[in-house]
SEMARFI-575891 format. One record per residue (C-alpha): residue in one letter; x, y, z. Coordinates in steps of 0.05 Angstrom, whole numbers, plus 5000, padded with zeros to 4 digits. Example, Ala and Ser with C-alpha at 12.3 -4.5 7.8 and 13.67 -1.06 7.14 Angstrom:
REM SEMARFI-575891
NODE:res:c1:c2:c3
NODE:A:5246:4910:5156;
NODE:S:5273:4979:5143;
***
This chain:
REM SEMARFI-575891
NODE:res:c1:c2:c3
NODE:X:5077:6532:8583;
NODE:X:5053:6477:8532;
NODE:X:4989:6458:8519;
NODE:X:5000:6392:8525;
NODE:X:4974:6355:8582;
NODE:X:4934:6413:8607;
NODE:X:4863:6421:8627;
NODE:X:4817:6469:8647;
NODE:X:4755:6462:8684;
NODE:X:4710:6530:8672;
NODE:X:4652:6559:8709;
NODE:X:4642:6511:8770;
NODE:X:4626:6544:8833;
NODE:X:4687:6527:8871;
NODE:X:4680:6516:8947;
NODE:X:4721:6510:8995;
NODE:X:4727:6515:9072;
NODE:X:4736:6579:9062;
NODE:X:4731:6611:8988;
NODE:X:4656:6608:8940;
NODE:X:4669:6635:8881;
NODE:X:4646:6620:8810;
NODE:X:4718:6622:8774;
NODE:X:4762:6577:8731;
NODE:X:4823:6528:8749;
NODE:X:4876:6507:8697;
NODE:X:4911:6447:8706;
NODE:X:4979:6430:8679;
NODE:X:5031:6378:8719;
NODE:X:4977:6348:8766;
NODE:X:4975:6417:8804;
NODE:X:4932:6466:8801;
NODE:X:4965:6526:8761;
NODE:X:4911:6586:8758;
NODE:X:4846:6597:8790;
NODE:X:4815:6659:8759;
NODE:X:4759:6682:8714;
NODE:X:4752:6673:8645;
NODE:X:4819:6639:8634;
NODE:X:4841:6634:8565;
NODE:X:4834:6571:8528;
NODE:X:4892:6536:8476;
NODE:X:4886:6486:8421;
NODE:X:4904:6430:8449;
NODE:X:4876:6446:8526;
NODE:X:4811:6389:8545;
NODE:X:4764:6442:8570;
NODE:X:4714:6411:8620;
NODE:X:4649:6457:8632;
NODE:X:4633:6455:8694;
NODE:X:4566:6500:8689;
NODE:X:4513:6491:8754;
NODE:X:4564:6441:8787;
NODE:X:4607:6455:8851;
NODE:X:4684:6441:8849;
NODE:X:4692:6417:8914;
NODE:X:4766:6399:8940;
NODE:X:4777:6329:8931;
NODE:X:4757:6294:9001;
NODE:X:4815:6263:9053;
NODE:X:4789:6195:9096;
NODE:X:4843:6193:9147;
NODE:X:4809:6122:9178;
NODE:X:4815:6059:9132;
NODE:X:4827:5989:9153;
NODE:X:4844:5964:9071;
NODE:X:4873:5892:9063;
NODE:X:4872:5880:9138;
NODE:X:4878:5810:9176;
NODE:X:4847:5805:9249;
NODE:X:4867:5744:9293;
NODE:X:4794:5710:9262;
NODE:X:4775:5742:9193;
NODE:X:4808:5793:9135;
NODE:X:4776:5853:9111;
NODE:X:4744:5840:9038;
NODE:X:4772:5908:9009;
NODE:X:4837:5908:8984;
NODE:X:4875:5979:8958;
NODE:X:4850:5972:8897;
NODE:X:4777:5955:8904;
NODE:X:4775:5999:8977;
NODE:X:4804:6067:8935;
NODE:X:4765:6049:8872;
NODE:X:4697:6053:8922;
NODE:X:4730:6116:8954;
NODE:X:4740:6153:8876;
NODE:X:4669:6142:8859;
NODE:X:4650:6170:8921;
NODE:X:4693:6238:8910;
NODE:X:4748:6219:8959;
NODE:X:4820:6219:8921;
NODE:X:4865:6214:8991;
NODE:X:4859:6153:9041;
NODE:X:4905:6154:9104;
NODE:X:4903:6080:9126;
NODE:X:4915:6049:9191;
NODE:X:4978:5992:9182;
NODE:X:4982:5940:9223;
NODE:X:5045:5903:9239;
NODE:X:5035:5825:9235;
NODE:X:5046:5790:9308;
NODE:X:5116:5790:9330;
NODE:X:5138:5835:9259;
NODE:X:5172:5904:9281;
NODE:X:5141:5971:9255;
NODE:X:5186:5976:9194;
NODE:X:5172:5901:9175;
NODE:X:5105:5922:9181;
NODE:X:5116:5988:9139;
NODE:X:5146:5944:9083;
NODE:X:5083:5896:9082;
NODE:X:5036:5951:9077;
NODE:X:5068:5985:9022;
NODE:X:5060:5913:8988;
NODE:X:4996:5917:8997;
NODE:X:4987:5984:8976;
NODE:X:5013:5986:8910;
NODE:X:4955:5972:8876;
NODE:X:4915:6030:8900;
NODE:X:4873:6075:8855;
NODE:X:4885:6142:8894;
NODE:X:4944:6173:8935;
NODE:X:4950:6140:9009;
NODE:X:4985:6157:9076;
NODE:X:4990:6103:9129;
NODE:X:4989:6119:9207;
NODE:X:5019:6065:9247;
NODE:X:4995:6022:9295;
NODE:X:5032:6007:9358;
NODE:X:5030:5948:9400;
NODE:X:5084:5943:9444;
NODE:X:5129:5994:9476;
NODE:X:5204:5968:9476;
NODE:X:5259:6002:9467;
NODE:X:5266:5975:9394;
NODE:X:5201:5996:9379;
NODE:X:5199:6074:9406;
NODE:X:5270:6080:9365;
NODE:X:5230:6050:9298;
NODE:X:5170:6102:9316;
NODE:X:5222:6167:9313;
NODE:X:5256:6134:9242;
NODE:X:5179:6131:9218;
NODE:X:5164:6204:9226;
NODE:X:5242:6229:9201;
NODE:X:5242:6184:9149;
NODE:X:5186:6156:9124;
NODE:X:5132:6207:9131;
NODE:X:5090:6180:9183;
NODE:X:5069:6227:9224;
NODE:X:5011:6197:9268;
NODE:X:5006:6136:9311;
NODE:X:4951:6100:9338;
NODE:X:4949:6067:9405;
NODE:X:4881:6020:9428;
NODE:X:4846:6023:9494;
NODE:X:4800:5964:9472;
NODE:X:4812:5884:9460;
NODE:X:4859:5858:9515;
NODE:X:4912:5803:9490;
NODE:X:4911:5830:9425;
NODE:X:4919:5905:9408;
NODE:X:4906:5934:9476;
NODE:X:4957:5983:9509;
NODE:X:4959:5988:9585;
NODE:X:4958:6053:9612;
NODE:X:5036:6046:9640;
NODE:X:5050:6035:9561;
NODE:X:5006:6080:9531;
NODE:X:5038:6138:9571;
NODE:X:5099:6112:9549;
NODE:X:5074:6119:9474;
NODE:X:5033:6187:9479;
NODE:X:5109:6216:9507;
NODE:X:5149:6192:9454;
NODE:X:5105:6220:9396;
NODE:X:5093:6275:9429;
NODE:X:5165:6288:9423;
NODE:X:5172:6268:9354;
NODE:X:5114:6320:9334;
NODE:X:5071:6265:9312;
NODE:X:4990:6261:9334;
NODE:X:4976:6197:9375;
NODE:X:4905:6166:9352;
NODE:X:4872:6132:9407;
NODE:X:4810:6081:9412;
NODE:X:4782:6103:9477;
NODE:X:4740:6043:9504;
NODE:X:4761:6006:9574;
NODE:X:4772:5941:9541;
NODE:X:4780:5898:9600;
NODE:X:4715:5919:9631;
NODE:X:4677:5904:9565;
NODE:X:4721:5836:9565;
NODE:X:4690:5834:9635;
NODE:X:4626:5835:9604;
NODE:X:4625:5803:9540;
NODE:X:4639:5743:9584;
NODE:X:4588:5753:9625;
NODE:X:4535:5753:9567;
NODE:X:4554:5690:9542;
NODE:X:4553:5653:9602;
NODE:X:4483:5673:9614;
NODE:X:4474:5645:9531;
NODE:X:4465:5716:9500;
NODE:X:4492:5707:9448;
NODE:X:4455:5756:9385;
NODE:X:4493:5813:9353;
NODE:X:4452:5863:9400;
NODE:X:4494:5845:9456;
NODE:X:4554:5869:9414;
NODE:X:4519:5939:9432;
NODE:X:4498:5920:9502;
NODE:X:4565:5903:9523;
NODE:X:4606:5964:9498;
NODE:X:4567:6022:9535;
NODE:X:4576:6085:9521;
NODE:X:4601:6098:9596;
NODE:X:4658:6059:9579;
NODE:X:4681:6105:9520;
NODE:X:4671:6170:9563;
NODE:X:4720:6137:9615;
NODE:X:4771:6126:9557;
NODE:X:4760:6189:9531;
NODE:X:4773:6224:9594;
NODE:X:4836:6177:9614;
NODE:X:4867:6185:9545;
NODE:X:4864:6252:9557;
NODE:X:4896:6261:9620;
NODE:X:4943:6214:9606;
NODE:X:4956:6249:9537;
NODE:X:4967:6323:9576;
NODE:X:5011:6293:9624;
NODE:X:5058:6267:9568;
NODE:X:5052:6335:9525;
NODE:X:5017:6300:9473;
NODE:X:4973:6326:9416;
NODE:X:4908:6271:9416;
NODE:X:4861:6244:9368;
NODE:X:4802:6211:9386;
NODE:X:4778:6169:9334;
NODE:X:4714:6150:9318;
NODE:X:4674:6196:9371;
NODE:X:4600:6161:9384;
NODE:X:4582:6182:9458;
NODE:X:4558:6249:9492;
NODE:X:4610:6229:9545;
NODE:X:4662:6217:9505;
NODE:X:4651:6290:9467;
NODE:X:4642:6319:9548;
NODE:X:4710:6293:9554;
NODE:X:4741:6330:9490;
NODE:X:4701:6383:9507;
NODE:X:4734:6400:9574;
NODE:X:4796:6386:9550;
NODE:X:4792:6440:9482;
NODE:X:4762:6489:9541;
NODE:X:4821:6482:9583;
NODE:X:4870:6494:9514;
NODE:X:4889:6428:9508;
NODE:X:4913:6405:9441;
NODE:X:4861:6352:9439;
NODE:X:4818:6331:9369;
NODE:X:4753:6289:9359;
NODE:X:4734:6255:9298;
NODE:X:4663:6219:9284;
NODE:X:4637:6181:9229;
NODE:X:4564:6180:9188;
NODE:X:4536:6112:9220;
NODE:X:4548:6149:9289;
NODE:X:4508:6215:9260;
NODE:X:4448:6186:9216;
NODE:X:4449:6113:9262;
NODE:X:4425:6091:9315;
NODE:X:4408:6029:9361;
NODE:X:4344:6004:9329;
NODE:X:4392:5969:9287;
NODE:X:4415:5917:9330;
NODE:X:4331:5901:9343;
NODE:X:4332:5869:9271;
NODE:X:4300:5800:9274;
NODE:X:4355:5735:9275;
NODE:X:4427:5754:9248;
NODE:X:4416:5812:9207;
NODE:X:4448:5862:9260;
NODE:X:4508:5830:9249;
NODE:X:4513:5884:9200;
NODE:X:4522:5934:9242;
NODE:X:4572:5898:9294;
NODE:X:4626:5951:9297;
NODE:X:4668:5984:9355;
NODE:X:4645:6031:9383;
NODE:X:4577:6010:9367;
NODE:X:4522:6056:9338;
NODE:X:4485:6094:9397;
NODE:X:4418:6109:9423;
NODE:X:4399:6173:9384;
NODE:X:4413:6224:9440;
NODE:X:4489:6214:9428;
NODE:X:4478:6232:9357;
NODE:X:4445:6292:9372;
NODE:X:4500:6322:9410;
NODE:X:4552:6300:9365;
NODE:X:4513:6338:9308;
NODE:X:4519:6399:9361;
NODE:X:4592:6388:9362;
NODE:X:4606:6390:9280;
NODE:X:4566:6457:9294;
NODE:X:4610:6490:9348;
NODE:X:4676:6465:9315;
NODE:X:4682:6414:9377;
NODE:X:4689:6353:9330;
NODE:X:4738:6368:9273;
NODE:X:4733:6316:9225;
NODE:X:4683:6266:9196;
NODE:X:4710:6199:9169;
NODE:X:4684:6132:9150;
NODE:X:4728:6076:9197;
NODE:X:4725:6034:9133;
NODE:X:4729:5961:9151;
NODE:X:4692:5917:9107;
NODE:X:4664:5858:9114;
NODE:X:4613:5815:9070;
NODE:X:4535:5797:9107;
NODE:X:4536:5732:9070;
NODE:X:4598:5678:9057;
NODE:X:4593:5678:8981;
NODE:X:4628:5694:8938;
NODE:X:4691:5719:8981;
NODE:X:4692:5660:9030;
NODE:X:4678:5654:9108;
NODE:X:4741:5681:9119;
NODE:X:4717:5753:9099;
NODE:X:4643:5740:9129;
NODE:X:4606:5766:9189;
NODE:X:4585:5701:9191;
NODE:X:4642:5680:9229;
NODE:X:4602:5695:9286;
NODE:X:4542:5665:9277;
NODE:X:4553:5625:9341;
NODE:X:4562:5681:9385;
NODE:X:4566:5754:9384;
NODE:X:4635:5763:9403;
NODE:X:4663:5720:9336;
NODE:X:4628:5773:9295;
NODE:X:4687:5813:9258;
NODE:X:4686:5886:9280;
NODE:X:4672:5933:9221;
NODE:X:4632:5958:9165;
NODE:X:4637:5984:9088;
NODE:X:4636:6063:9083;
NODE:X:4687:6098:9039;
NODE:X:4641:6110:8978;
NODE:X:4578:6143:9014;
NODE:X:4616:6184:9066;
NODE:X:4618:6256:9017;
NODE:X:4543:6252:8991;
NODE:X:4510:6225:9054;
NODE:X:4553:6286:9092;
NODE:X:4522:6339:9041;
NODE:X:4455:6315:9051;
NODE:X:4452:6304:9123;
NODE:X:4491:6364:9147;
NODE:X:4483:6414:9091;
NODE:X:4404:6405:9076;
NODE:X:4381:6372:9139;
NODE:X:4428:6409:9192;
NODE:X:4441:6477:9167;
NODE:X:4517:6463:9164;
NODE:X:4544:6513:9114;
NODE:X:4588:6486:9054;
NODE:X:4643:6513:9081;
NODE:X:4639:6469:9140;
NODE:X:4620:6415:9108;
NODE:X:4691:6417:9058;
NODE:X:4724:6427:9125;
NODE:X:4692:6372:9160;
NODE:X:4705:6319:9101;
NODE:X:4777:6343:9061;
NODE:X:4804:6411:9100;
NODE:X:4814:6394:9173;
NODE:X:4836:6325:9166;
NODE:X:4889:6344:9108;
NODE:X:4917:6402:9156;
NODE:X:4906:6359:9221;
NODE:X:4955:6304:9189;
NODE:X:5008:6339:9155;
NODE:X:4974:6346:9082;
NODE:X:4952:6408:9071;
NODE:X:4959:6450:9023;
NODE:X:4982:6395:8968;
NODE:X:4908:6363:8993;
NODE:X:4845:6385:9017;
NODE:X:4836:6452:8987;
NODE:X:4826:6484:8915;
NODE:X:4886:6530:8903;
NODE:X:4942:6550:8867;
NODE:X:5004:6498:8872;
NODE:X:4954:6443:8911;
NODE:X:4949:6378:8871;
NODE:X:4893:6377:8819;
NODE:X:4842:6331:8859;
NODE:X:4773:6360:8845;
NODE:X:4715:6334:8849;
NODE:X:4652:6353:8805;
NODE:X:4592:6355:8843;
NODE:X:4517:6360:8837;
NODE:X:4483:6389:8880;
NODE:X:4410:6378:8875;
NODE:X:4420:6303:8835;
NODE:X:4372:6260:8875;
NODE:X:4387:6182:8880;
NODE:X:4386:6126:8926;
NODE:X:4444:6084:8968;
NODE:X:4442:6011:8937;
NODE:X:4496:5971:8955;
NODE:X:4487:5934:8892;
NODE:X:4519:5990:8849;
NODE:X:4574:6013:8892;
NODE:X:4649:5989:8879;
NODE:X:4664:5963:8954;
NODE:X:4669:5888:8955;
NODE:X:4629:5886:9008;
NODE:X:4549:5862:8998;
NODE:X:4516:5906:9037;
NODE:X:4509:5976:9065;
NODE:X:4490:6013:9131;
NODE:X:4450:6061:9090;
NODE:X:4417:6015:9048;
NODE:X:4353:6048:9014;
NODE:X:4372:6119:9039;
NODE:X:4344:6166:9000;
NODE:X:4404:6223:8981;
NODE:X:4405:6292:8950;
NODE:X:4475:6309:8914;
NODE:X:4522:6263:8875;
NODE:X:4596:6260:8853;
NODE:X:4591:6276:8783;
NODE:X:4668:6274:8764;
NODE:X:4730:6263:8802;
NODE:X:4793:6287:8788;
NODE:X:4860:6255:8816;
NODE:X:4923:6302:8804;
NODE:X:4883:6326:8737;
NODE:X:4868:6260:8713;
NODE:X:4797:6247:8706;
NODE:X:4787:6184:8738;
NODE:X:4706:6177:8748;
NODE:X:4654:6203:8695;
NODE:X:4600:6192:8728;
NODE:X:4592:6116:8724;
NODE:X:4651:6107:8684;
NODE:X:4711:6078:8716;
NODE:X:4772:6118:8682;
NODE:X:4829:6108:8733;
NODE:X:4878:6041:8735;
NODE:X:4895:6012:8794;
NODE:X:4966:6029:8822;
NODE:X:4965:6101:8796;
NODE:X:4959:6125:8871;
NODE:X:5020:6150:8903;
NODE:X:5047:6142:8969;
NODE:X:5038:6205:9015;
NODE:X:5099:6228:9064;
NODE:X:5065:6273:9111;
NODE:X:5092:6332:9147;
NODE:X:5083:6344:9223;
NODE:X:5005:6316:9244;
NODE:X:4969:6356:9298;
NODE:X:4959:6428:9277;
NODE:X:4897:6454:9265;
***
């Protein structure tokens, strides 16, 4: 084996979902080749000391909107700014939501995303969105998963006329990747009775971001939940709900995981730390926090911070979609200001990537009693094994890719948008006072953060062709 090229990263306390142990790793090829105590050192190895740190897997966001156009505004992040925000913030693999332009089939849409992508700073998977069910399309979704790698679909509930499924289709989806041994991703929220009442709001003038919230209640996502699911065991179909923010909706997954079904929840931190008193900010400032579903009264929180404890939720991600609060310097186009008239023009979506791993530690590690273990699972395990990535990600072992992240533990600091990498001028957690911080990140060995050192180039990540999705 030469020395060349080869690193080793000695005495970090190396965590896992499953493994703590204070140990080395050596590093040769962008894999990880040893993990042992007192490994030897050569000449010309970079020995990284690691003392009082924990190596921590690096983490896997498996919900990203990068570089993405909605019929009225684009998100502000492209690859290469969204993955840059997600390094600094200790994640190193991004599975991204594409979105086929109107009228373009899947594969055209493929090919435009991987345009897209090519500048990104850290290895990405895409799951697909589907719109329509023709035959031309259910033959593209089986070519996907044999030969392209994509191995998860995503079907919406929500916004009639332009992404919605109806149920006739969506069984018609849920059966074919079932069949194909993909997971379907569903947004569970009965779009045409919050269509329904979104017009009803604005013809009695409410027009304030609030009634973003007070239109999209939470009975609506339990509904979803529960019809997704029944319409999901009926076609023999593995299901991921994304973006979990109700008590009903978890009931729902909940009585489905009961019953055996092969049914998965994810949630993300505005739904956890978040909640309504948001949308009570004086004139347009809870514009902010105009996403779908919205953030919940603080009872929902509380039992979704039950579920991460009984295993009912598997995953944590971030639902990146970012926007900018004010039109400068990105242009309206990228603004929530877009919907300054009325609620219902706001763009749906908020910055997240580079917070998700440190707010995670502190909320559910020092405030919630999570153990680390749970926590690694939670933000880089389960969704790496959930969609076809695991072992080459989320996990610190022999033959997995080198992506490590350095952590400190007991660094105290505070969430300021102003020094964050996102494009986006604002945060949810703005002012949030954190305990532990990304130190280092490794990306296949190469050291790509130092602490506020950017040491990565854009278009080093690599495309990831996933293996069956839906396995815990």
């Amino acid at each position: 084996m030469s020395a060349a090229g080869i690193t080793l990263i000695r005495n970090g306390r190396i965590v896992t979902a499953i493994d703590d142990v204070v140990a080395d790793i050596l590093i040769e090829g962008g894999r990880i080749q040893a993990v042992g105590k007192n490994l030897p050192t050569g000449p010309d190895m970079t020995v990284v000391d690691a003392a009082g740190l924990l190596v921590l897997p690096g983490a896997v966001d498996v919900h990203t909107h990068l570089d993405s156009a909605t019929p009225t505004a684009s998100t502000v992040d492209d690859f290469a700014a969204g993955t840059r925000a997600a390094a600094f913030g200790g994640t190193t693999t991004v599975v991204d939501y594409c979105t086929p332009p109107p009228d373009a089939s899947l594969m055209a849409g493929l090919e435009d995303w991987h345009r897209r992508r090519a500048n990104a700073c850290v290895d990405v998977g895409a799951h697909m969105i589907v719109l329509d069910v023709g035959p031309a399309t259910l033959a593209e979704m089986k070519t996907l998963v044999e030969r392209e790698g994509i191995s998860s679909f995503k079907f919406f509930m929500a916004y009639p006329g332009a992404l919605m499924l109806q149920d006739d289709a969506l069984f018609t989806a849920l059966r074919t990747a079932g069949a194909l041994g993909a997971l379907s991703c569903v947004h569970a929220e009965n779009g045409l009775v919050i269509q329904s009442l979104v017009q009803a709001a604005l013809a009695q003038g409410h027009t304030a971001p609030r009634h973003h919230a007070l239109t999209r209640p939470a009975l609506l996502e339990g509904e979803a939940a529960q019809r997704a699911i029944d319409l999901a065991e009926l076609a023999r179909s593995p299901l991921y709900v994304v973006h979990l923010s109700t008590a009903q909706a978890l009931q729902a997954v909940q009585r489905a995981r009961r019953r055996g079904l092969p049914v998965f929840a994810e949630t993300c931190p505005q739904y956890l730390l978040l909640d309504d008193s948001v949308y009570e900010s004086e004139g347009f400032e809870g514009a902010k926090y105009v996403m779908s579903p919205p953030i919940r009264p603080a009872s929902h929180g509380a039992q979704l911070w039950r579920a991460l404890h009984t295993g009912d939720i598997q995953t944590v991600a971030t639902d990146h979609c970012a926007f900018t609060y004010g039109e400068q310097p990105h242009g309206l186009h990228h603004s929530k200001r877009l919907g300054l008239a009325a609620f219902n023009r706001i763009p749906n979506g908020a910055p997240g990537l580079e917070t998700r791993l440190e707010l995670m530690h502190d909320a559910a590690v020092l405030q919630h009693g999570l153990s680390l273990h749970r926590f690694v699972d939670l933000v880089a395990t389960a969704p790496a094994r959930l969609f076809g990535l695991f072992p080459r990600k989320g996990t610190v072992a022999v033959g997995s890719d080198a992506d490590l992240v350095l952590f400190d533990p007991n660094e105290r600091w505070t969430v300021h948008a102003a020094a964050h990498h996102s494009l986006s001028d604002y945060s949810l957690f703005e002012g949030r006072a954190l305990t532990g911080r990304v130190k280092k990140v490794f990306l296949r060995g190469k050291c790509i953060v130092d602490g506020t050192h950017w040491l990565g180039h854009e278009g080093m990540g690599r495309y990831l062709s996933r293996g069956a999705s839906g396995r815990a």
